[in-house]
VEXBA-973411 format. One record per residue (C-alpha): x, y, z; residue in one letter. Coordinates in steps of 0.25 Angstrom, whole numbers, padded with zeros to 4 digits, always signed. Each point is the difference from the previous one (the first is absolute). Last residue first. Layout:
N
XYZA...
# end
This chain:
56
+0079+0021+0135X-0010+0005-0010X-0003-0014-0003X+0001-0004-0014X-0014-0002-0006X-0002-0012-0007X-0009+0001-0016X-0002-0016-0005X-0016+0004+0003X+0001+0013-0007X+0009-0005-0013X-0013-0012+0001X-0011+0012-0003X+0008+0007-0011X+0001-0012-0006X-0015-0004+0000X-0003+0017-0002X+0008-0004-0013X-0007-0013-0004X-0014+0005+0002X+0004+0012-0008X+0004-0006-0010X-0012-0010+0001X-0009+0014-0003X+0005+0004-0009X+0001-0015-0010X-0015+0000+0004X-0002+0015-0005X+0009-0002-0014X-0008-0012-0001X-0014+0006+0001X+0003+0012-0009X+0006-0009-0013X-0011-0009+0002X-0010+0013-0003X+0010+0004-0011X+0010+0010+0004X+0003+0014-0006X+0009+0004-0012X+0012+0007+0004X-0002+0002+0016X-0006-0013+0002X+0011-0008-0008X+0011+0007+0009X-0008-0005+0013X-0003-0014-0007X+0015+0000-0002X+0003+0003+0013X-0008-0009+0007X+0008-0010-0008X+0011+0002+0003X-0002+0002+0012X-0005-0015+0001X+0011-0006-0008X+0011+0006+0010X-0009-0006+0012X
# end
């Protein structure tokens, strides 16, 4: 996961200073887009593990 931000980030830093290549453009979106598939995964199990206390 470390690796993968990492490397989000650099394309984003890179896209800023000097643009992206056409290959360039496609991984950043594919590495987007399974971090977001990974968090909202996460995010979905923290709901399911989620118990309510009773209000007793």
């Amino acid at each position: 996961m470390k690796q993968m931000i990492d490397r989000i980030n650099y394309l984003y830093n890179k896209s800023k200073k000097f643009g992206l290549s056409d290959d360039e453009k496609l991984e950043q979106e594919k590495l987007r887009r399974e971090y977001v598939k990974i968090i909202r995964g996460n995010f979905e199990n923290q709901l399911k593990n989620y118990k309510k206390k009773d209000d007793k």
